[in-house]
C-alpha positions as a LaTeX table, in Angstrom:
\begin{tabular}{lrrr}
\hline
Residue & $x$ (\AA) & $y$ (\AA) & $z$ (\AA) \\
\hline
Unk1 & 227.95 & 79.25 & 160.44 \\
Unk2 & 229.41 & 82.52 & 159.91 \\
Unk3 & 227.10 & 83.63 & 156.77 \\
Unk4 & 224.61 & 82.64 & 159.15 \\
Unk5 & 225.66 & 84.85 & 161.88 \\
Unk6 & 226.26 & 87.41 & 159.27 \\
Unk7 & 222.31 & 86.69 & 157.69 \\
Unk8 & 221.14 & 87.15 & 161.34 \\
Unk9 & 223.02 & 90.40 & 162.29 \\
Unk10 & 221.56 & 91.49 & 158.99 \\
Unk11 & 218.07 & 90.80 & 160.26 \\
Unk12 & 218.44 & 92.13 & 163.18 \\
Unk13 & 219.36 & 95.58 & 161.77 \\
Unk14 & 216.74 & 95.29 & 159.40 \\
Unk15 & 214.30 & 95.00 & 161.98 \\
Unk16 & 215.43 & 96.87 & 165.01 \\
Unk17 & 215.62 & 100.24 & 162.19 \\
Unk18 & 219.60 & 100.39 & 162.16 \\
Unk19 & 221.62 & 101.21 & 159.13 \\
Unk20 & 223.14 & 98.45 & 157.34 \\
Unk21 & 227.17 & 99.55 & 156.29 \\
Unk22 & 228.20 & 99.87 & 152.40 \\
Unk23 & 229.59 & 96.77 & 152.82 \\
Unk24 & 227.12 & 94.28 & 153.93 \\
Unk25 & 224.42 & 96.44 & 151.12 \\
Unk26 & 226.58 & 95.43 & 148.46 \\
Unk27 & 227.10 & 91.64 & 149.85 \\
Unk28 & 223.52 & 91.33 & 150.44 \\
Unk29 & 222.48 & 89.51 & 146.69 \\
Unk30 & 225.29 & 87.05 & 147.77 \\
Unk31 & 223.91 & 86.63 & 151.35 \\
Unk32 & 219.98 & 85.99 & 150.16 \\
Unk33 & 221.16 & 83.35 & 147.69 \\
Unk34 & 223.45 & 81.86 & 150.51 \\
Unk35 & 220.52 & 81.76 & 152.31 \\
Unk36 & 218.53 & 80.20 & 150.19 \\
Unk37 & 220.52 & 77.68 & 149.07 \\
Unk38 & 221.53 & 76.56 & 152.55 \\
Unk39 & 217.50 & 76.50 & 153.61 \\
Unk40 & 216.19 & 74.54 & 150.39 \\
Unk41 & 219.76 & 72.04 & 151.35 \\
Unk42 & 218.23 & 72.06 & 154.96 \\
Unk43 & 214.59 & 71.22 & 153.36 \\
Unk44 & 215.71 & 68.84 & 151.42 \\
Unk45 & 217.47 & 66.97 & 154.10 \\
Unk46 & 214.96 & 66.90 & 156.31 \\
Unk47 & 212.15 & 65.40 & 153.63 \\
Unk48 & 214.31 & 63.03 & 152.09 \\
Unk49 & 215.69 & 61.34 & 155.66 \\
Unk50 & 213.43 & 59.34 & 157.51 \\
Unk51 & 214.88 & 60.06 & 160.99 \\
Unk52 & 214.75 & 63.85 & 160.32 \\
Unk53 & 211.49 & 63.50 & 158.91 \\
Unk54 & 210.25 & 61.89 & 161.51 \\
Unk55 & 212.10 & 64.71 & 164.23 \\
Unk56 & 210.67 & 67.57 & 162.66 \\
Unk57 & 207.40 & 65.75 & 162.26 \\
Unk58 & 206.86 & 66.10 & 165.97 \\
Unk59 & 204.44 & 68.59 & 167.65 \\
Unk60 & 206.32 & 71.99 & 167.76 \\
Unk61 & 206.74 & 71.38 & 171.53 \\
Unk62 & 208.38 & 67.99 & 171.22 \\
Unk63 & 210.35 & 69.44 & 167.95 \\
Unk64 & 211.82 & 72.79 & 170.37 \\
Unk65 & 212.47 & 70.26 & 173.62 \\
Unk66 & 214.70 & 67.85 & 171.18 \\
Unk67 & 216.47 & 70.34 & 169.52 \\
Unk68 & 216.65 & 72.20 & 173.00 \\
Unk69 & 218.10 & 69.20 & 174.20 \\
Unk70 & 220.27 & 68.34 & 171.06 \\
Unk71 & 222.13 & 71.82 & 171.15 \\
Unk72 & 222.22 & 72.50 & 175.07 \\
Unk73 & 222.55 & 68.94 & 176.63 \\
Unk74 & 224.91 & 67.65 & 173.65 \\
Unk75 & 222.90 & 64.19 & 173.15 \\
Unk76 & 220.35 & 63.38 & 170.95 \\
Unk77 & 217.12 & 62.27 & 173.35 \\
Unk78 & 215.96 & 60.11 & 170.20 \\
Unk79 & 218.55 & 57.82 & 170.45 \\
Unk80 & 218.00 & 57.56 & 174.69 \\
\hline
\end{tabular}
């Protein structure tokens, strides 16, 4: 979670036009390949298990209300 937050502050400077610190430039190589591992982990997850499969097989509507749901309402609707 917190290389995550990290990635995303990252982003967000990228994109907004704010200067990233010393730091964080010479962490990035380490952050992209974080990243990338967790994403292709994620990827993998999802295409190998058929519940996920199924979940993120969903019309992007359905996909955002369950996940919506998952993180806000704590319960999974799937299993309702």
């Amino acid at each position: 979670f917190k290389k995550i937050k990290v990635a995303y502050s990252v982003r967000s400077k990228v994109v907004h036009g704010d200067k990233l610190s010393k730091k964080v430039g010479d962490q990035a190589s380490d952050l992209v390949r974080t990243c990338d591992d967790l994403l292709r982990k994620s990827l993998i997850k999802i295409l190998t298990t058929n519940g996920l499969r199924q979940i993120f097989s969903r019309p992007s509507h359905e996909l955002e209300e369950f996940l919506t749901c998952m993180v806000l309402d704590n319960h999974n609707p799937a299993l309702s």
